[in-house]
C-alpha positions in Angstrom: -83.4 -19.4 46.7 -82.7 -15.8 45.9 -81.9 -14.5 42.3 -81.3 -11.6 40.6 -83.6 -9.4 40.0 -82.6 -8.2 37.1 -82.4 -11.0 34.7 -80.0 -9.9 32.0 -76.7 -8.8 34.1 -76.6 -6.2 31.4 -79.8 -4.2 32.3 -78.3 -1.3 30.7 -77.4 -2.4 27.4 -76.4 1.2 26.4 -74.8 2.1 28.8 -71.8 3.7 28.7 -69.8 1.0 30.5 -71.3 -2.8 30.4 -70.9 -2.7 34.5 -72.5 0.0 35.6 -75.3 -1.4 37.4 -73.2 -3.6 39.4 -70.9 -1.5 40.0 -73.4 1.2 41.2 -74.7 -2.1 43.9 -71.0 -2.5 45.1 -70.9 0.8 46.3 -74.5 1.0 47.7 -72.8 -1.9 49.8 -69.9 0.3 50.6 -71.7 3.3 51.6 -74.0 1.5 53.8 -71.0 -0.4 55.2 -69.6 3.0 55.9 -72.7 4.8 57.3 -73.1 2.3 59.4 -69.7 3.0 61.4 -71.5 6.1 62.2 -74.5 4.5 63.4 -76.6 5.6 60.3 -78.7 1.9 59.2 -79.5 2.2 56.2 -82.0 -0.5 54.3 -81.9 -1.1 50.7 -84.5 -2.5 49.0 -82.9 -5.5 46.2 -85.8 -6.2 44.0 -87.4 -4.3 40.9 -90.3 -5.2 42.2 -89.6 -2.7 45.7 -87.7 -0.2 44.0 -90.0 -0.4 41.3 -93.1 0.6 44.0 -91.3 1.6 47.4 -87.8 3.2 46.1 -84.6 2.4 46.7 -84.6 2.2 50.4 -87.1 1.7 53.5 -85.8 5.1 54.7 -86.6 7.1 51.6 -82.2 7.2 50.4 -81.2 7.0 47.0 -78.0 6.5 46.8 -76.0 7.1 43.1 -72.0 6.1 42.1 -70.0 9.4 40.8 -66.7 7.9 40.1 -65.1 11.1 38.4 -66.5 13.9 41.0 -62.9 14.1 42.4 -61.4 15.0 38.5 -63.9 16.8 37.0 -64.9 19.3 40.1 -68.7 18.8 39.7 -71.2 15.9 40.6 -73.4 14.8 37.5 -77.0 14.6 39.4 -79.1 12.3 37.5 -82.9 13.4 36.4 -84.1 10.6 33.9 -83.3 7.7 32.5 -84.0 5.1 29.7 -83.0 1.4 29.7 -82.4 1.2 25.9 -81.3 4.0 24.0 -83.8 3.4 21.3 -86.7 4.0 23.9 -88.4 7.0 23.5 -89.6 7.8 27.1 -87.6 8.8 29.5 -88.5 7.8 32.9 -87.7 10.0 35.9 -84.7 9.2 38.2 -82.3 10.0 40.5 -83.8 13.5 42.6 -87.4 13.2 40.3 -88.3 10.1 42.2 -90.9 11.0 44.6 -89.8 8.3 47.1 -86.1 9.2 48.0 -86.3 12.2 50.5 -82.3 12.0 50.8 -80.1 11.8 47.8 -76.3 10.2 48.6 -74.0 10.9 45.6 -70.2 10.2 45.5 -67.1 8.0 45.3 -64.5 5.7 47.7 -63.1 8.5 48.5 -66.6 10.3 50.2 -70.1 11.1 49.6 -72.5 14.2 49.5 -75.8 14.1 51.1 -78.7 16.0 50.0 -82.0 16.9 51.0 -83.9 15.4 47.4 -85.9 19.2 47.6 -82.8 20.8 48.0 -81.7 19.5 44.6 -84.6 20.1 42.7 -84.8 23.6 43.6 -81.3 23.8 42.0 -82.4 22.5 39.0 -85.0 24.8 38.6 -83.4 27.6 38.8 -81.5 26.4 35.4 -78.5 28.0 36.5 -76.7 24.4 36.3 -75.3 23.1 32.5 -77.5 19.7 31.7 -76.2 17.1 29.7 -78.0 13.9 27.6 -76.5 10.3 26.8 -78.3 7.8 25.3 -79.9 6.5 28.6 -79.7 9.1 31.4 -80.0 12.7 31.6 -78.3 14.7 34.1 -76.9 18.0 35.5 -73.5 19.7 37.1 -73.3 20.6 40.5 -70.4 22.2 41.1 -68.4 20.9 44.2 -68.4 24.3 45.4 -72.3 24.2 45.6 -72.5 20.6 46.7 -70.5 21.9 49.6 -72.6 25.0 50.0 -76.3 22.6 49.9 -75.2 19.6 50.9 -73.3 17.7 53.9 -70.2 16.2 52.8 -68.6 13.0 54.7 -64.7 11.5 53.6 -64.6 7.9 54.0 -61.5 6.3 54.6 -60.7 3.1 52.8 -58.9 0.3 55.1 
C-alpha cells in the first residue's frame, strides 16, 4: 500500500494558502505530462525520504509552481524555507539545493527552465529585490531576464 508521505496534508501550516503543497504536486504532474510530449522523461522522486537525500528528481530537476508570473512580470525564485513560521532555521531551497542541476519555474500557461548555476549567479550579484514570508524566502526575476538566462516553453492546455 502506498501513502503519503507527508503525514499531515497540511505540511505547511503557515503557509500562505492551506494547498500549496498539493497544488505545487498537481503541477509537477502537469509539467511532466507536458515534457513528456516533447520526449523529455522526467522522474520525480514522491517520498521525504528521496527528496529528503536524492532531490526532487532522478535527473537532478526541481521543479517549482509560480501561479502569478503572468500578472506580476517577474518569477519569485525560491532560496529558503521553514515548515513553521516559528522555526528559527531556515533551510535551503529551491536553486540552494545542491541536487537539482535544472530549475523548472512557471504556470499552465508555460514554464522557464534554468541552468540551477545560472540562477545563483544572479542572486549573487544582488541586483534582484529579495523578499521574506514567514516560511520561504525568495527573489524577483524579471521576465525580461528569465527570458534573457533561461529557455522558455508555452504549454497549451487541451
Amino acid at each position: 500500500m502506498v501513502t503519503n508521505s507527508y503525514p499531515n496534508p497540511n505540511f505547511y501550516p503557515d503557509a500562505k494558502w492551506p494547498d500549496t503543497l498539493e497544488n505545487g504536486r498537481e503541477f509537477q504532474d502537469f509539467v511532466m505530462e507536458a515534457l513528456a510530449k516533447t520526449n523529455v522523461i522526467l522522474q520525480n522522486y514522491a517520498s521525504r525520504k528521496y527528496q529528503r537525500d536524492k532531490g526532487e528528481s532522478l535527473q537532478g530537476w526541481e521543479i517549482k509552481l509560480d501561479n502569478r508570473w503572468t500578472e506580476t512580470g517577474r518569477l519569485s525564485i525560491e532560496l529558503a524555507e521553514k515548515t513553521k513560521a516559528n522555526q528559527e532555521r531556515w533551510i535551503d531551497s529551491g536553486i540552494y539545493r545542491t541536487d537539482s542541476w535544472l530549475y523548472i519555474q512557471g504556470n499552465y500557461q508555460g514554464v522557464f527552465i534554468f541552468m540551477t548555476k545560472i540562477l545563483i549567479g544572479l542572486h549573487k550579484t544582488k541586483r534582484y529585490q529579495e523578499h521574506e514570508l514567514a516560511t520561504i524566502k525568495k527573489f524577483y526575476l524579471p521576465i525580461e531576464d528569465a527570458h534573457k538566462y533561461g529557455h522558455f516553453i508555452a504549454i497549451e492546455v487541451h
